[in-house]
Structure formats: structure tokens, C-alpha cells
SEVEXTOR-131628 format. One record per residue: residue number from 1; residue in three letters; chain; x, y, z of N, C-alpha, C in turn. Coordinates in steps of 0.1 Angstrom, whole numbers, plus 2048, in hexadecimal, padded with zeros to 3 digits. Layout:
BEGIN
NUM, ALA, A, X, Y, Z, X, Y, Z, X, Y, Z .
...
// end
This chain:
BEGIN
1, UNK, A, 8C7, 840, 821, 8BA, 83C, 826, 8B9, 82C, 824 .
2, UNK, A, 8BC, 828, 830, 8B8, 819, 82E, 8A9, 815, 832 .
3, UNK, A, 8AA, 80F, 826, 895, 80A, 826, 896, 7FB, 826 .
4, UNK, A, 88B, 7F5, 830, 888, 7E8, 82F, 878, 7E4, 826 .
5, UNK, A, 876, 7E3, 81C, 86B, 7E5, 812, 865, 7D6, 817 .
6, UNK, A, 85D, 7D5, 81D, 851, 7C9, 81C, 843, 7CB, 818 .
7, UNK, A, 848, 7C0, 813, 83D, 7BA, 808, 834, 7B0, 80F .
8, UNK, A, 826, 7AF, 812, 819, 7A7, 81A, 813, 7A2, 810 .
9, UNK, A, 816, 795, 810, 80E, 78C, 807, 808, 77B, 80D .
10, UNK, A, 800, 779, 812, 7F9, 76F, 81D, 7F1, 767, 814 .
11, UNK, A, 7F3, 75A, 813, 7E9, 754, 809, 7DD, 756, 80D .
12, UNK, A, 7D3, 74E, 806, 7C1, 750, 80E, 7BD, 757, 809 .
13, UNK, A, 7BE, 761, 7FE, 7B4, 76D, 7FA, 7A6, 765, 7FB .
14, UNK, A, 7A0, 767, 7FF, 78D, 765, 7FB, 787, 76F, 7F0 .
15, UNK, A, 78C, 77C, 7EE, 785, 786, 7E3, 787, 780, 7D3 .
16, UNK, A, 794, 781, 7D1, 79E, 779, 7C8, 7A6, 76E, 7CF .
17, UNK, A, 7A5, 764, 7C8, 7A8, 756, 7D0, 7B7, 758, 7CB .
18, UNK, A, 7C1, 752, 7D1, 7D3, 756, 7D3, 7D6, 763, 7CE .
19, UNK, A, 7CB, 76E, 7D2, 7D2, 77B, 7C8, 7DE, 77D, 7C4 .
20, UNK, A, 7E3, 77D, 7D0, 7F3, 784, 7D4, 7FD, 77A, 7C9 .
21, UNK, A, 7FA, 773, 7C2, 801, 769, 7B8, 7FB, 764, 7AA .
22, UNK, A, 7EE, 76B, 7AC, 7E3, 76B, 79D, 7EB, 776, 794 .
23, UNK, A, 7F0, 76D, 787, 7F4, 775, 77A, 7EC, 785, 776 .
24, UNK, A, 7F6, 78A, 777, 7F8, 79B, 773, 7FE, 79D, 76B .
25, UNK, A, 7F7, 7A1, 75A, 806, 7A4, 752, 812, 79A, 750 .
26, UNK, A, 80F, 78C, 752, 819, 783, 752, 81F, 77E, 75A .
27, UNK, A, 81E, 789, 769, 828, 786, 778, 81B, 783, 780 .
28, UNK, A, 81D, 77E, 78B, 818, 779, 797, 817, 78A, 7A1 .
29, UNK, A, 80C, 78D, 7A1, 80B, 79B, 7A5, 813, 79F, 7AD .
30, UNK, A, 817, 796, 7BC, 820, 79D, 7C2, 82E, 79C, 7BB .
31, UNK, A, 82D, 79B, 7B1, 83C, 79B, 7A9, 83F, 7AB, 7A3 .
32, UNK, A, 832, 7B1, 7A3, 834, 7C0, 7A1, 837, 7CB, 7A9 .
33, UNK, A, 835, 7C6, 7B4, 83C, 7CC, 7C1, 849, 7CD, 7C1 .
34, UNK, A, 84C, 7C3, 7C0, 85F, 7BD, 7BE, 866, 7C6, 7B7 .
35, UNK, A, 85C, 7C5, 7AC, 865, 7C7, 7A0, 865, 7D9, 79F .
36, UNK, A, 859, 7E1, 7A4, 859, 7F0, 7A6, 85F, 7F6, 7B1 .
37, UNK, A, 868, 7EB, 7B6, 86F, 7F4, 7C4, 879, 7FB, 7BE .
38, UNK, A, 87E, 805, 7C9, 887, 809, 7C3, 899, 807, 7C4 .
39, UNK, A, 8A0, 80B, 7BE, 8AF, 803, 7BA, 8B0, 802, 7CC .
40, UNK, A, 8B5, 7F5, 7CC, 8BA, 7F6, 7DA, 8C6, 7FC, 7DE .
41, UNK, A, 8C7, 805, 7E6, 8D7, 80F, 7EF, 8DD, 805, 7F7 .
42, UNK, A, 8E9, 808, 7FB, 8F1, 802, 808, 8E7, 801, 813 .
43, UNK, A, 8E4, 7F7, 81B, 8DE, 7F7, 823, 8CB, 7F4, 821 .
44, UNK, A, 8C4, 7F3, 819, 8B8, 7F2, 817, 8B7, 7E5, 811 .
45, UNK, A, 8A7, 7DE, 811, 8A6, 7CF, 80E, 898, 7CE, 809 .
46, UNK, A, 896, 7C3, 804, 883, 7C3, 800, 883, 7B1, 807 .
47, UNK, A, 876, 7B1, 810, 873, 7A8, 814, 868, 7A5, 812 .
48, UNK, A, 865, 795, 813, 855, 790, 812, 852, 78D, 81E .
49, UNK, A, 846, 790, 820, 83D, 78B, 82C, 838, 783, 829 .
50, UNK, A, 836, 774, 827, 82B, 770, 826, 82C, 760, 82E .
51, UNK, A, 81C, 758, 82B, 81B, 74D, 833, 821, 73F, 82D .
52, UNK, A, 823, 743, 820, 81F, 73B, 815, 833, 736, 80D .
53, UNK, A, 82F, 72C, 80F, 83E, 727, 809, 841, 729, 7F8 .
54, UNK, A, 832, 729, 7F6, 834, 729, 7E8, 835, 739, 7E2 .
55, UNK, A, 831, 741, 7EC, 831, 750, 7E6, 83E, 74F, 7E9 .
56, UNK, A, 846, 74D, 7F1, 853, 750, 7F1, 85A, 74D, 7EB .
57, UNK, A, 859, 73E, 7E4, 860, 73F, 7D9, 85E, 748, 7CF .
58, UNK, A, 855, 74D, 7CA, 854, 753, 7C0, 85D, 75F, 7C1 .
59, UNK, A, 855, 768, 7D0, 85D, 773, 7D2, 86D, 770, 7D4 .
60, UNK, A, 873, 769, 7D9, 881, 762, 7D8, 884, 768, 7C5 .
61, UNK, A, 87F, 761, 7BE, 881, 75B, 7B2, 886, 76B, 7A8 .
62, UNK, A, 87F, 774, 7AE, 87F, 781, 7B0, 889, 789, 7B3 .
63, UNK, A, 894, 78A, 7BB, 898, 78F, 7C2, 897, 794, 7D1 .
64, UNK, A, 88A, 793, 7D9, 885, 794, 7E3, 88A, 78A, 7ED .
65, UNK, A, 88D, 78E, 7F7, 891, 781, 800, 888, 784, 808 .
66, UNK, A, 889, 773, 814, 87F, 770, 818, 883, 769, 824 .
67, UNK, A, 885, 771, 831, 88E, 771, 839, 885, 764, 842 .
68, UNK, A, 879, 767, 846, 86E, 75D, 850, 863, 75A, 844 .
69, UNK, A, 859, 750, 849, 84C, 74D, 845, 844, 755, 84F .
70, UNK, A, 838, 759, 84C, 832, 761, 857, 829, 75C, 861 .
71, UNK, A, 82A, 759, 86F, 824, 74D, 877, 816, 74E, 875 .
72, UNK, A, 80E, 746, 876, 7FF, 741, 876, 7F7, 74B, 87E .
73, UNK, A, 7FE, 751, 88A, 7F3, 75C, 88E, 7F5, 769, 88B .
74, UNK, A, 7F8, 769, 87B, 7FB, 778, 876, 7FA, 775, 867 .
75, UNK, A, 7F3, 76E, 865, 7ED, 766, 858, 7DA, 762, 854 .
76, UNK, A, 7D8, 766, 859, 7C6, 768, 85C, 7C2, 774, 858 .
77, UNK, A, 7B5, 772, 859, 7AC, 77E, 851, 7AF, 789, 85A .
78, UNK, A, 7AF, 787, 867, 7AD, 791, 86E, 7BB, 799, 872 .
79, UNK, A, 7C7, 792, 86C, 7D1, 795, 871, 7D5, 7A9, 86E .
80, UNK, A, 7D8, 7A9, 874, 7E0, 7BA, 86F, 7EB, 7BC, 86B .
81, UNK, A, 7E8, 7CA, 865, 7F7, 7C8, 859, 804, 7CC, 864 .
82, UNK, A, 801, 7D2, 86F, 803, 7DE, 875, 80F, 7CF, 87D .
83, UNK, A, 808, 7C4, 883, 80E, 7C0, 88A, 819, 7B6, 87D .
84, UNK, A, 810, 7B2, 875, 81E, 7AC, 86A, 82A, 7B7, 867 .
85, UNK, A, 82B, 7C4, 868, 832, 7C9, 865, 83C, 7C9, 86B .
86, UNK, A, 836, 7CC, 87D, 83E, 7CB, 885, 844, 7BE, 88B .
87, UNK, A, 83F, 7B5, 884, 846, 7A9, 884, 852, 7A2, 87C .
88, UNK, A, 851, 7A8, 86F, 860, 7B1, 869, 869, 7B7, 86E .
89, UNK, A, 865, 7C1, 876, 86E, 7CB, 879, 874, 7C1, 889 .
90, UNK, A, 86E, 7BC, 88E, 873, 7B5, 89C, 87E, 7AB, 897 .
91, UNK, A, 878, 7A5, 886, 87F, 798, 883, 88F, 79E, 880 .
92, UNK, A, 891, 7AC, 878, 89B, 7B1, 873, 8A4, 7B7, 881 .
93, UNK, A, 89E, 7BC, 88C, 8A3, 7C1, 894, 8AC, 7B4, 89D .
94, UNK, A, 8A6, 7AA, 89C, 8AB, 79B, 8A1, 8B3, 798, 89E .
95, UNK, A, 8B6, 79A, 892, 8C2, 794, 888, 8CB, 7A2, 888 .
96, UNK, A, 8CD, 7AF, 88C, 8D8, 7B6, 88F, 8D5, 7C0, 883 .
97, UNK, A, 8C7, 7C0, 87D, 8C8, 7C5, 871, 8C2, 7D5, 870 .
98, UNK, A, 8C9, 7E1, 86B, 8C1, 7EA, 877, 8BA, 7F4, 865 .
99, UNK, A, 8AE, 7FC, 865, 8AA, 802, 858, 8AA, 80E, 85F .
100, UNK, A, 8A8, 819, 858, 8A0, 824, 858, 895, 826, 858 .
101, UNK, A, 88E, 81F, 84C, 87E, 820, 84B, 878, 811, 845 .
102, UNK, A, 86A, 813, 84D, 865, 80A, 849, 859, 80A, 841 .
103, UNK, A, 857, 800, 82E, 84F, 808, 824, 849, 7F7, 823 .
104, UNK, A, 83A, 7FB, 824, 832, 7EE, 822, 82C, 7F4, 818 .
105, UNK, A, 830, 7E4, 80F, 82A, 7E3, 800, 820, 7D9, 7FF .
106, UNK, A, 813, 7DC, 7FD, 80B, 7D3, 7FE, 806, 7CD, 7EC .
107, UNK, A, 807, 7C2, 7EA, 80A, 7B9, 7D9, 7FC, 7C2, 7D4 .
108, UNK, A, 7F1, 7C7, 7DA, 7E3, 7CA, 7D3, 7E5, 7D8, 7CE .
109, UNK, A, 7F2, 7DE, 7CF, 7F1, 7EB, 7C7, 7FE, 7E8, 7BF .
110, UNK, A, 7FE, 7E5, 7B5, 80A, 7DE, 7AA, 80C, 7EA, 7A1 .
111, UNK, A, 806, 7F6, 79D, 80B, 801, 798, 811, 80E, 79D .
112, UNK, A, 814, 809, 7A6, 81C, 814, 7B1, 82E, 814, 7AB .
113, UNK, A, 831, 823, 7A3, 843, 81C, 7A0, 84C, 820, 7A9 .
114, UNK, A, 853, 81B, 7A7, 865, 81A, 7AD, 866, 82C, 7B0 .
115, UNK, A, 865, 835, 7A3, 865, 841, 7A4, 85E, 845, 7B0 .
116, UNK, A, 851, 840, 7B0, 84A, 84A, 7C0, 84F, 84A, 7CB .
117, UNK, A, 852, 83A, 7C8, 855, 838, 7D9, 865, 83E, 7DC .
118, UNK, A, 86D, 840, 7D0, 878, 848, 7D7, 876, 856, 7D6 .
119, UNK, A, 869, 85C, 7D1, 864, 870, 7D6, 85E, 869, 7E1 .
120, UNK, A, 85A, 861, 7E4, 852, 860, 7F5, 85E, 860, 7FD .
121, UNK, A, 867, 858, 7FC, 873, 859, 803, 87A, 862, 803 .
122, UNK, A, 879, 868, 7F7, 87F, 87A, 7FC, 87A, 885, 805 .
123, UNK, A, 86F, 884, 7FE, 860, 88E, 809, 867, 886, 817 .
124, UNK, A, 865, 87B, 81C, 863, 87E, 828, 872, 87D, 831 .
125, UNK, A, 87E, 880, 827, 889, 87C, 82C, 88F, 88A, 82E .
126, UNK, A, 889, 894, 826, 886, 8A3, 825, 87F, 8AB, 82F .
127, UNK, A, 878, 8A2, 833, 86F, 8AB, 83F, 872, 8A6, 849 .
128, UNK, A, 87B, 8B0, 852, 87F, 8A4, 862, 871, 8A3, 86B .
129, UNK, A, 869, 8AA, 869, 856, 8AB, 872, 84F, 89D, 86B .
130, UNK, A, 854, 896, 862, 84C, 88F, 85F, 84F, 880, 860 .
131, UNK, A, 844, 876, 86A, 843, 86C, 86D, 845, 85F, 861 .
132, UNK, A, 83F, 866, 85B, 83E, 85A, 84C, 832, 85E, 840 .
133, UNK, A, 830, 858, 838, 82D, 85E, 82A, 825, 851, 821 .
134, UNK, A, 814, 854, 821, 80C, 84A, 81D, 80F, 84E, 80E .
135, UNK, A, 807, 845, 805, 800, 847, 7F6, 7F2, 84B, 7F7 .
136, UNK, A, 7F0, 855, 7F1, 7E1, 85B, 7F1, 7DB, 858, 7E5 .
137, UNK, A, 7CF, 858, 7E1, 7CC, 862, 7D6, 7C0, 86A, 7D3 .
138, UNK, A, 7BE, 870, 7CA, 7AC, 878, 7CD, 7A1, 86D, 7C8 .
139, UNK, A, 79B, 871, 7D6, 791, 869, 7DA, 784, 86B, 7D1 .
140, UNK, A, 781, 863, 7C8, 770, 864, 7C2, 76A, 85C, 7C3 .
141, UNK, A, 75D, 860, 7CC, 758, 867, 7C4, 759, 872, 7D4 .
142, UNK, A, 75C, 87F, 7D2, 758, 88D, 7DA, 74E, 885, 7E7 .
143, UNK, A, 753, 88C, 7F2, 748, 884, 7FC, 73E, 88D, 801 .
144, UNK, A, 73A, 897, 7FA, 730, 89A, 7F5, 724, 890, 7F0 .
145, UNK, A, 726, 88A, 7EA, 71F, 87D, 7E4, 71F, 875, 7ED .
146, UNK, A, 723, 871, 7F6, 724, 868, 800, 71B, 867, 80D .
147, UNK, A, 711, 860, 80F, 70A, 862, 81F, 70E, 854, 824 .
148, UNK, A, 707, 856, 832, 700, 848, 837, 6F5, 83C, 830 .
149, UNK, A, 6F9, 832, 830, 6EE, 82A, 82A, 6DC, 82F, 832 .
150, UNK, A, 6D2, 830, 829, 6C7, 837, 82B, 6C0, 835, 81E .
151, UNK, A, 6B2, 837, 823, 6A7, 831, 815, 6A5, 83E, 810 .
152, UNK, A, 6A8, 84B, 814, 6AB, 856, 80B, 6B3, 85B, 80A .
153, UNK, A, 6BD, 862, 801, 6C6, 86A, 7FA, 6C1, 87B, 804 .
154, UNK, A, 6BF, 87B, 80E, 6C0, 88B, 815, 6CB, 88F, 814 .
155, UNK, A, 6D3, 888, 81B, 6E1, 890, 81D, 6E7, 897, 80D .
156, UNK, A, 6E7, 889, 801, 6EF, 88D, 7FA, 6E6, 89C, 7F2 .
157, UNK, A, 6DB, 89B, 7F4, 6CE, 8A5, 7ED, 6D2, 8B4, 7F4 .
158, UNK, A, 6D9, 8B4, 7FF, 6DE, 8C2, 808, 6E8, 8C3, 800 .
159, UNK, A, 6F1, 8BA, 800, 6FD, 8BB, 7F9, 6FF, 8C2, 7F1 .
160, UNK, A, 6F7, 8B6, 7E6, 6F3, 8C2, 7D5, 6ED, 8CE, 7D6 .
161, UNK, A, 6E5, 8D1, 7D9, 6DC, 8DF, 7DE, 6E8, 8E9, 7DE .
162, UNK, A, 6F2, 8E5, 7E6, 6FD, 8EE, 7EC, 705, 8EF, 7E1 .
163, UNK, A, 70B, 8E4, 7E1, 718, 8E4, 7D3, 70E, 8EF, 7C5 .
164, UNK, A, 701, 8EB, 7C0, 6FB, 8F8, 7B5, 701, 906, 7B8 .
165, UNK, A, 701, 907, 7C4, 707, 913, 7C8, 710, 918, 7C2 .
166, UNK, A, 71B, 910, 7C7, 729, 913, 7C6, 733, 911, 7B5 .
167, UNK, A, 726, 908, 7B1, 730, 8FD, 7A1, 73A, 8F3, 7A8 .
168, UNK, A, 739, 8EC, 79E, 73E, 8DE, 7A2, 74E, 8DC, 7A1 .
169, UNK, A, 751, 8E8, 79B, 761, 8F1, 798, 769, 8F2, 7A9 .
170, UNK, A, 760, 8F2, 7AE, 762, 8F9, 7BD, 765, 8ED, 7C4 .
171, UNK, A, 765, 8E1, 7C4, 766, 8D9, 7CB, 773, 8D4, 7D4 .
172, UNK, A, 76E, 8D0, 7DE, 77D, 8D1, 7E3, 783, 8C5, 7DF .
173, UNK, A, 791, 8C4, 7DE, 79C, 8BA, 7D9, 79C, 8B1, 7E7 .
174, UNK, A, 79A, 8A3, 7E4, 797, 898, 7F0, 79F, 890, 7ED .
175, UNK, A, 7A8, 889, 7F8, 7B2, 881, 7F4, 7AA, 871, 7FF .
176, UNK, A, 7B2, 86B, 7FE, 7B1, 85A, 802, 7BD, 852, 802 .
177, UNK, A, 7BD, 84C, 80E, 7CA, 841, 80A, 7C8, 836, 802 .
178, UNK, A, 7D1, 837, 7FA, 7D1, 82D, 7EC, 7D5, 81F, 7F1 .
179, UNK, A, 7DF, 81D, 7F9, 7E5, 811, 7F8, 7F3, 80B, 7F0 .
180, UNK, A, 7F1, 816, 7E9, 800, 816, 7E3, 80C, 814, 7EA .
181, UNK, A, 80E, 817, 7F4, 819, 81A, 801, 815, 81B, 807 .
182, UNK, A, 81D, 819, 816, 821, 820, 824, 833, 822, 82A .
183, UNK, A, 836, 829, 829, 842, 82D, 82C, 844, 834, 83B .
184, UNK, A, 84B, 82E, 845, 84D, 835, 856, 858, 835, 858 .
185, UNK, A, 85D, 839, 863, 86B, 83C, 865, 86B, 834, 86F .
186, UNK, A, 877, 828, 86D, 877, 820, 878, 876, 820, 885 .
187, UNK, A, 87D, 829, 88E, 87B, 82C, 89D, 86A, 82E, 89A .
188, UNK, A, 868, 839, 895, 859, 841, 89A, 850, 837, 893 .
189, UNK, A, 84F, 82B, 88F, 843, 81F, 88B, 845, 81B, 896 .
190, UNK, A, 852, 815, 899, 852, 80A, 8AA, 849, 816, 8B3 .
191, UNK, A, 84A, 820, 8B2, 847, 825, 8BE, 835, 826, 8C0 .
192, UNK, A, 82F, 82C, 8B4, 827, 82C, 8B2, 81B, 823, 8A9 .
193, UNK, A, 821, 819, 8A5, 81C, 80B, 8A1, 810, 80E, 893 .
194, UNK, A, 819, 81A, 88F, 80D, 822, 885, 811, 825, 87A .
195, UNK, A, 80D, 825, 86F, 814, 831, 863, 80E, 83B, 862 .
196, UNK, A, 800, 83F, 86C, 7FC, 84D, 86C, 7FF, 850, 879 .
197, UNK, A, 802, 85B, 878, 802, 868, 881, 7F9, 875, 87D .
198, UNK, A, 7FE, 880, 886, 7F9, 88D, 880, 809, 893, 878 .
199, UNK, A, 810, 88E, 878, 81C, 88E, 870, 822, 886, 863 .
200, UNK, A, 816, 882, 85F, 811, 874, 853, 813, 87F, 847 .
201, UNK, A, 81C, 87B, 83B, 81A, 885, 82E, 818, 87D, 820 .
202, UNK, A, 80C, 883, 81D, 800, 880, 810, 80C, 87F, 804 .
203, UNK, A, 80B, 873, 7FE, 815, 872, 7F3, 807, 86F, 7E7 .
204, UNK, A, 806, 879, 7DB, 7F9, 879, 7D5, 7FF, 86D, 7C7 .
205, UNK, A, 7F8, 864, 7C5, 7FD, 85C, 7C0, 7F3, 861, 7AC .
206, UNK, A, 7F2, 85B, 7A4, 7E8, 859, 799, 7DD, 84E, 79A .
207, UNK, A, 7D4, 854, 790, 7C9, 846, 791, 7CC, 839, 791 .
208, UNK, A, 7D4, 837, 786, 7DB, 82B, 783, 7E7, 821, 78E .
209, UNK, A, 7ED, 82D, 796, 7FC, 829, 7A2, 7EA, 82A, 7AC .
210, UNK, A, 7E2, 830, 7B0, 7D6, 82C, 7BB, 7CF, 821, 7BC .
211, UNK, A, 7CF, 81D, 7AF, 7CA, 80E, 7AD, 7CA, 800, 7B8 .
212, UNK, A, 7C1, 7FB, 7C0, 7C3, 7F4, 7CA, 7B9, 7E7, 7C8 .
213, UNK, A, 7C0, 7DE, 7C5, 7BC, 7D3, 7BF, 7B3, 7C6, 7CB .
214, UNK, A, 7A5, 7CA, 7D3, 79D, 7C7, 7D9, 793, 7BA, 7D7 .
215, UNK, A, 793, 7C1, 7C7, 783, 7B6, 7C3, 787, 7B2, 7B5 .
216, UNK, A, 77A, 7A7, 7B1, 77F, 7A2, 7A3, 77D, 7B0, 79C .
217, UNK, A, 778, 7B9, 79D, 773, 7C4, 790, 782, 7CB, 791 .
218, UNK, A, 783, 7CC, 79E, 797, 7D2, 79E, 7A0, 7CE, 796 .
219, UNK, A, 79F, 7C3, 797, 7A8, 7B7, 78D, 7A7, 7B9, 77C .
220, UNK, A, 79C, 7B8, 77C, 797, 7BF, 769, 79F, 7CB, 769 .
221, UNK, A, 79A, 7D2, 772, 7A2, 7E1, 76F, 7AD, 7E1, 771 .
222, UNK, A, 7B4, 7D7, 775, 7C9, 7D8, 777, 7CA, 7D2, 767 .
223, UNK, A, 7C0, 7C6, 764, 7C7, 7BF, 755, 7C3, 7CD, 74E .
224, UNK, A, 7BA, 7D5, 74B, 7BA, 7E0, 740, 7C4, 7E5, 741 .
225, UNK, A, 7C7, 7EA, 74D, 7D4, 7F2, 751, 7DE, 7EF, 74B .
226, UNK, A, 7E0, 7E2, 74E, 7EF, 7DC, 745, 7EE, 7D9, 739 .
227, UNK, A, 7DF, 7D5, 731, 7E0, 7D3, 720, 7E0, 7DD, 719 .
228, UNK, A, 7DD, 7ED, 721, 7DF, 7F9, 71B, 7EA, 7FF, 717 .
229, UNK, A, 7F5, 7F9, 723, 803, 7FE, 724, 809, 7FC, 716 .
// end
């Protein structure tokens, strides 16, 4: 299985100002990405995406190479991950370089290990029906609890009404994409410019590997995470 592992790191955060290089545990966050990949095989690589000369050194510094800088109109707020990815995969196909799959690692989920991502690689290298293989994990709160914004609580008041019924034992098991991963099979991404399909398979991650590092209160909760370890 040859895997091309990129890593999207764009300076500019506005939520957290230079997240993707703000101290984690001692490393520069996207340095935990790096470092959780898994052992590289004949034929597989870990690459940086990014805009920023200075993230590349770091990631460089790392082991990660860092084949392009990523041009100015795939560096903005608005940009998509969808089209950075495939601008990897066009950059490696240029250069004669050919993968199997392609796994975008994004630096805001830093507890994701090396271990998962090679059972995600097996799951989906095991199942010939299957397109590729997100990170999940169970979603709380129950969306049950969940309406439209509204100056009354109706919806969720039917909800509850119902769930007394049943006990709260009964609930169904809800999953979400974490962000931990995305893993596709090279032809079937080019083709479909996606990592979902209806052939997409749920890799259920823990609270801790679900962890997706958005806001400052995210951030508190990654340093617990690591001064508990």
C-alpha cells in the first residue's frame, strides 16, 4: 500500500493565531502529525502543504518533506481542502510519482496514532466495495437534544416526552466525523473529488484521538490531555 500522507498547515489562523505551529506538549502542533504517522513502506511519503516557509522548515526539520509551497489561491480562508489535496496529488503525478491512497492529515487533530491509521488502512484495503475510510466518533450530545435555533425548546420538549418512554439506555449510538483522518483510494478521489461516497467506511476513533482542535477552549483541552499523559 503505497500512501501519500499530507499534512495542511496554511498560516493565518484567526481562531488561534499561527495554530498549526503554537506549542503542544513541547512540539509545534503540526509536529504531532509527523511524528504519529505511521512507519513508512517502500513506496509511501508524508508531505507538507503549506504557504508558509517557515512551517516548512519546521516540518522539514521533522522528517516530512516539502516538495512545493502552496500558491496564494489555495491559501485563504475560503480555500478548500478538497482542491489542496488535489493539488498534491496533480503535483506528485507531475513528477512521475504514482500512490495508492491518498490520507489527509489535518495538524488540529494531534491525538490521532500511527496505530489507527494503519487499522484504517487495513479496513479499507480489506474491503474491495470500499471508496475510502473517514475518522468518526460518537457524537454528544444525542440529537435528540438538538433543534433549530427558536425562542422555545418545542422540538427538544417532544423529544424528551418520547425518550421517558423508552429510557435513556435506549438511545441510539450516533457517530460524527472527527477530523482525525481521511483516507481514499487514489484513482476513486481523482475521480470523484471526494472522500465521501456511499462507499465511505466509519473508522470509530476515542474521545481523546476525536479531539479537534478549533477554538481557544480546544486548546486547554489538548494541554490537559498532554499534562495528564
Amino acid at each position: 500500500m503505497r500512501v501519500l500522507w499530507l499534512i495542511t498547515a496554511r498560516s493565518g489562523s484567526k481562531g488561534i493565531p499561527n495554530k498549526n505551529v503554537k506549542i503542544l506538549g513541547g512540539k509545534p502542533l503540526l509536529v504531532h502529525r509527523i511524528l504519529n504517522t505511521p512507519p513508512l513502506k517502500s513506496g509511501s511519503d508524508i508531505w507538507l502543504s503549506s504557504d508558509s516557509s517557515e512551517y516548512a522548515k519546521i516540518a522539514q526539520s521533522y522528517g516530512c518533506k516539502v516538495p512545493f509551497l502552496r500558491p496564494e489561491n489555495l491559501s485563504d480562508d475560503s480555500s478548500s481542502s478538497i482542491d489542496v489535496v488535489l493539488h498534491a496529488m496533480d503535483f506528485a503525478e507531475s513528477q512521475g510519482i504514482s500512490f495508492d491512497y491518498i490520507g489527509l492529515l489535518e495538524p488540529t487533530s494531534p491525538f490521532v496514532s500511527s496505530v489507527d491509521l494503519e487499522l484504517a488502512l487495513n479496513d479499507i484495503e480489506n474491503d474491495i466495495n470500499a471508496d475510502s475510510i473517514v475518522a468518526v466518533r460518537e457524537n454528544r450530545p444525542n440529537t435528540c437534544f438538538v433543534q433549530d435555533e427558536d425562542k422555545y425548546l418545542s422540538s427538544i420538549a417532544k423529544n424528551i416526552k418520547e425518550l421517558n418512554k423508552l429510557g435513556r439506555q435506549n438511545f441510539k449510538r450516533q457517530i460524527t466525523p472527527s477530523g482525525g483522518f481521511y483516507i481514499a483510494r487514489w484513482d476513486k478521489f481523482k475521480e470523484v473529488r471526494s472522500f465521501y461516497t456511499p462507499n465511505t467506511l466509519a473508522y470509530l476513533v476515542d474521545d481523546q484521538s476525536g479531539l479537534e482542535i478549533d477554538e481557544p477552549l480546544d486548546w486547554l483541552i489538548a494541554e490537559a490531555i498532554i499534562s495528564n499523559r
